[in-house]
C-alpha positions in Angstrom: 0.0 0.0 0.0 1.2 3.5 -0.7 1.9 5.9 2.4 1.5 9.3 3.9 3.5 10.7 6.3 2.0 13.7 7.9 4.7 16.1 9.8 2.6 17.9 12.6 0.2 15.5 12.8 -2.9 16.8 15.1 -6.4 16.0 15.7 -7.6 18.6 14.0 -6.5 19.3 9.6 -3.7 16.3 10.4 -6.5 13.7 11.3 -8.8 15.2 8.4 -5.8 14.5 6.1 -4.8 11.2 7.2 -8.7 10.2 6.8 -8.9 11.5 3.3 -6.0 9.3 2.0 -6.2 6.4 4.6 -9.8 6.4 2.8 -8.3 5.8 -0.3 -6.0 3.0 0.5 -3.2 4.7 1.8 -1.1 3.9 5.3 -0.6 6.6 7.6 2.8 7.7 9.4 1.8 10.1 12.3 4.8 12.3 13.0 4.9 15.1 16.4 6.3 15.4 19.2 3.8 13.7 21.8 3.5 9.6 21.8 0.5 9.6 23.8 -1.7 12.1 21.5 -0.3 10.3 18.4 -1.8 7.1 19.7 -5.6 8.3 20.1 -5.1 9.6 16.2 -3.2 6.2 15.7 -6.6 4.4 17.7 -9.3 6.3 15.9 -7.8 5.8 12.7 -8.2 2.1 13.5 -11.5 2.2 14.4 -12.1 3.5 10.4 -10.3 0.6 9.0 -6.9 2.7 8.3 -4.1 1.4 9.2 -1.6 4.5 11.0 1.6 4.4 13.5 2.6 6.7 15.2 6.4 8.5 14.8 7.5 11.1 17.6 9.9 13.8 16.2 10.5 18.4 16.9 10.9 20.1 13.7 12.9 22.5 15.7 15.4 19.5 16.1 15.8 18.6 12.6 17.8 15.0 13.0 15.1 13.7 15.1 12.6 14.6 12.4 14.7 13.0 9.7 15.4 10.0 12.0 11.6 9.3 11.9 10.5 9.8 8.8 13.6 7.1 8.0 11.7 4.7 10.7 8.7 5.5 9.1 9.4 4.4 5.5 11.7 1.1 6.7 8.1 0.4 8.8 6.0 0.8 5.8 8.3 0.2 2.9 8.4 3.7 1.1 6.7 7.2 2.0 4.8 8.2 -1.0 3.3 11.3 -0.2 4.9 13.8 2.3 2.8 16.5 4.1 4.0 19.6 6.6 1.5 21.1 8.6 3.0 21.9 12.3 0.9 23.4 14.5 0.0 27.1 14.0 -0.2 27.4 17.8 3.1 29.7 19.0 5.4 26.3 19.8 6.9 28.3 22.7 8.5 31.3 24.4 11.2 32.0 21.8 8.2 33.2 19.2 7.1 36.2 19.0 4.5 38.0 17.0 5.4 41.4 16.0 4.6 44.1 12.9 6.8 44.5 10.0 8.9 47.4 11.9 9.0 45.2 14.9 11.3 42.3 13.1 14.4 41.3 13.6 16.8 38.5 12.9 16.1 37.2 16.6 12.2 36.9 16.0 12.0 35.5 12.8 14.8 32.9 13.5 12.5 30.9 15.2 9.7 31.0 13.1 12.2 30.0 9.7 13.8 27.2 11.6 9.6 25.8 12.1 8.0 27.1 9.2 10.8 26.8 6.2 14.2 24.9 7.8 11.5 22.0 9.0 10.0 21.7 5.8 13.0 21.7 3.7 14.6 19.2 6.2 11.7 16.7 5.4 11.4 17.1 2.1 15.0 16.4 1.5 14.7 13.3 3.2 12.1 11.5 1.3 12.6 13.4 -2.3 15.9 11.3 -3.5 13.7 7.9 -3.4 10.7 9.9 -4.8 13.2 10.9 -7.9 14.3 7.4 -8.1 11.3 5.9 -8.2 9.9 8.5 -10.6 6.7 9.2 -8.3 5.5 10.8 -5.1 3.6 14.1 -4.0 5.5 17.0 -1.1 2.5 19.2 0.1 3.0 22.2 2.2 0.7 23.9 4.4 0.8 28.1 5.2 -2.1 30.4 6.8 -3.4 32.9 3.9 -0.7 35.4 5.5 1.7 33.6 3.3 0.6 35.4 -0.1 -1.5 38.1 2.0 0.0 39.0 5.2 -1.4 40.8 8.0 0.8 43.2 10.0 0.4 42.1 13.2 1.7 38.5 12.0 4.7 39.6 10.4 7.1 37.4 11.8 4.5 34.2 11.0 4.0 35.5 7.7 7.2 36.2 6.4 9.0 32.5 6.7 5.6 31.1 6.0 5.8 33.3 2.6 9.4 32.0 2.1 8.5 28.9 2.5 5.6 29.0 -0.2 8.7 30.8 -2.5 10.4 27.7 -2.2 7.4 25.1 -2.6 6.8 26.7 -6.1 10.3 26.9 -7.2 10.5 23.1 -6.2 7.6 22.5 -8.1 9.1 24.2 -11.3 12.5 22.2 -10.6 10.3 18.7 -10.3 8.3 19.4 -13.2 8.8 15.6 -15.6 10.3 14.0 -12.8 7.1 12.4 -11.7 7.2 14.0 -8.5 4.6 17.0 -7.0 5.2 19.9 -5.1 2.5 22.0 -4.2 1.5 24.7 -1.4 -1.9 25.0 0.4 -2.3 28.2 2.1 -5.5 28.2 4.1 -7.4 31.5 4.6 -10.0 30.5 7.0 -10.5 30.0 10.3 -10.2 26.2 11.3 -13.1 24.9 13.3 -15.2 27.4 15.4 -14.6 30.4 17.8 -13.0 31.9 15.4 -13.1 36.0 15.5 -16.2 37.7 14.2 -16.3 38.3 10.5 -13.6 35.9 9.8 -14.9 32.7 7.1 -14.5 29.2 9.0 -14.4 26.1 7.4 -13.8 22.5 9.1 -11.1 20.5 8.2 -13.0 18.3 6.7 -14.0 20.7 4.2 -10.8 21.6 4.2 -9.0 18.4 3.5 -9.7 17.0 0.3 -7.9 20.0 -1.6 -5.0 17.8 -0.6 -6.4 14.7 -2.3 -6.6 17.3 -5.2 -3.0 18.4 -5.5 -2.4 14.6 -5.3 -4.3 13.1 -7.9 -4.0 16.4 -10.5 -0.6 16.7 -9.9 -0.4 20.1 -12.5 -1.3 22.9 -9.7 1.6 23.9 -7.2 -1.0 25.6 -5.0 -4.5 25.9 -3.6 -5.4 29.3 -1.4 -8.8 27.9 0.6 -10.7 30.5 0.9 -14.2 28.5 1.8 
């Protein structure tokens, strides 16, 4: 069976993901940093007939995040798709939100070393078997700051932007190889409570955009706007 390896994997757009391609036949690598909330995603994934393991890695510690992607394709035999979605929840103390003025190299650091260095970390790790075996699919996932930022979130929306920079120049670079790269940026709120006048969607509704940029494989993005 083909695999997905979800990098951030939460119960929230990670289980919606995993769901949309475990429907479809797919295995499912579960990779963050906690065991124990892994396993509930691991154990209701079960209970749908999907088979999914769970992988604990930081993408702020980028060896442990190659190390399990490595476990995960010697457990399933090959990692077929590749998606990055960390949590857009601040990871910690080190990140800071601040307006364009505000930045500096301090308070973005953090944020490129989650947003960009992580992905680019991953994706390096699974692409040389994707080129060699002429197939496989690296999706990316941004807020809507990434092609329209806010003020406020300039220090989130500038590595997220470079990141999205990146995703389409490696989609250019892959183009014949057999191998996709593409960029969802969502710009909606995920779920409820979100603030007043702001479009919501569920990540249900959000998730088979994924399953999209899989099975087309001739866009390099989808901005979800609802």
């Amino acid at each position: 069976m083909p695999t997905i390896a979800i990098v951030g994997a939460g119960p929230g757009m990670g289980l919606a993901i995993a769901r949309t391609f475990g429907s479809r036949g797919f295995d499912v690598a579960l990779i963050a940093r906690t065991k124990d909330k892994l396993q509930i995603l691991v154990d209701q994934l079960g209970k749908d007939g999907i088979t999914a393991e769970a992988f604990t890695a930081d993408v702020l510690d980028r060896p442990s995040l190659t190390a399990a992607l490595q476990v995960a394709k010697d457990r399933f035999g090959s990692i077929d798709v590749l998606e990055y979605s960390p949590s857009s929840a601040i990871p910690g103390p080190d990140f800071i939100l601040a307006d364009p003025s505000e930045a500096t190299p301090e308070n973005l650091q953090p944020y490129l070393e989650y947003t960009l260095f992580g992905a680019v970390a991953a994706a390096r790790t699974v692409l040389p078997a994707m080129r060699e075996a002429g197939a496989g699919t690296l999706l990316f996932t941004t807020g809507g700051g990434s092609v329209d930022p806010l003020p406020m979130l300039a220090t989130v929306n500038a590595p997220a932007a470079a990141l999205r920079n990146w995703v389409l120049n490696l989609h250019k670079e892959l183009d014949g190889s057999g191998v996709q790269a593409a960029h969802v940026a969502i710009n909606v709120w995920i779920g409820e409570g979100g603030p007043e006048g702001i479009p919501t969607a569920t990540p249900e509704q959000i998730a088979p955009v994924y399953w999209e940029l899989h099975e087309r494989r001739d866009q390099s993005e989808i901005v979800f706007t609802g």
